[in-house]
C-alpha positions in Angstrom: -24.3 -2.8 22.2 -21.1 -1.0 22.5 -18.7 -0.2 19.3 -14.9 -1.0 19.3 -12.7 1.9 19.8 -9.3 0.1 19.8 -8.1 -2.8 17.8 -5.0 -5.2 18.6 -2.7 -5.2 15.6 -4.4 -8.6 13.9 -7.5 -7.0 13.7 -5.7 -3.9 12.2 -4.4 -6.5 9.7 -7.5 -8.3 9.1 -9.2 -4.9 8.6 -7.4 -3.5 6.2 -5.7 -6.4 4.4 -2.2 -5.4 5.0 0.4 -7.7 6.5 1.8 -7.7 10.0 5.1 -6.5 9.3 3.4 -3.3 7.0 1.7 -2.3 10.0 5.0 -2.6 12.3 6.8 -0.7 9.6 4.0 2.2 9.7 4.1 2.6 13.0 8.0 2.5 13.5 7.6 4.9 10.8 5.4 7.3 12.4 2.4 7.0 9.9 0.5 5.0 11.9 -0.1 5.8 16.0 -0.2 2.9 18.1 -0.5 2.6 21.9 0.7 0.0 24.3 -0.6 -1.1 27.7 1.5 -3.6 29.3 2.7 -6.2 26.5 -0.8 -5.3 24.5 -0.2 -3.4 21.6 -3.7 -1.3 19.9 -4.3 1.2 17.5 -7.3 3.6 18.1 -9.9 4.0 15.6 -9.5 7.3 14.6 -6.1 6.6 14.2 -6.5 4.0 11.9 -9.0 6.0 9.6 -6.1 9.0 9.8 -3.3 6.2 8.6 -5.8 5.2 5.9 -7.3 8.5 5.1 -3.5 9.8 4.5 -2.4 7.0 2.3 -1.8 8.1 -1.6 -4.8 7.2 -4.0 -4.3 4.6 -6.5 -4.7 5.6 -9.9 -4.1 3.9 -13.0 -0.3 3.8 -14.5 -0.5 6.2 -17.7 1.1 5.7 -20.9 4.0 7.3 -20.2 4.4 5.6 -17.0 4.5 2.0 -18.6 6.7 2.8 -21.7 9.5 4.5 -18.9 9.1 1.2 -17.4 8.9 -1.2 -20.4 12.3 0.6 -21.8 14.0 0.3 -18.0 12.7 -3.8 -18.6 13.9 -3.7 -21.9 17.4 -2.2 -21.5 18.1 -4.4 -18.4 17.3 -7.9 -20.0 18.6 -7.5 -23.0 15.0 -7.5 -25.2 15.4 -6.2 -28.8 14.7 -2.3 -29.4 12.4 -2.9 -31.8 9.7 -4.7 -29.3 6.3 -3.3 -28.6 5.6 -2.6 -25.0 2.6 -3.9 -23.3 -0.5 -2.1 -23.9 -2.6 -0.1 -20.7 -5.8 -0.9 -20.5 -6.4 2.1 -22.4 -5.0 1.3 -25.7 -6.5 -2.4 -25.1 -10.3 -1.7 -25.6 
């Protein structure tokens, strides 16, 4: 049985969950390298482990983090000083 080396740019989405236009926009972007032959257009699989392998980690918002965005909320849609911002999951248990 042989493995796929190359995959057409639904099976990038399906893969790795992101949308069509996401994976145009990588590639127009130059974070993601795709190749075309003819009208088929395919990413390699190394290429697709380098575009994932290079995307920033996804760590939890800190405390600081939410209250910069809670007063940002707050001073944009006219919510009272005085409220309390959401509490991180942190503060929650």
């Amino acid at each position: 049985m042989h493995r796929q080396v190359s995959f057409r740019i639904s099976t990038v989405c399906a893969l790795t969950g992101l949308g069509r236009t996401t994976v145009y926009s990588a590639i127009k972007a130059g974070d993601l390298i795709a190749r075309k032959y003819g009208r088929c257009t395919v990413v390699l699989e190394h290429d697709l482990n380098d575009f994932l392998g290079n995307l920033p980690s996804a760590t939890a918002p800190t405390l600081n983090t939410v209250k910069r965005a809670w007063s940002r909320v707050r001073s944009t849609s006219g919510i009272r000083r005085n409220a309390n911002p959401p509490k991180t999951a942190d503060e929650a248990s």
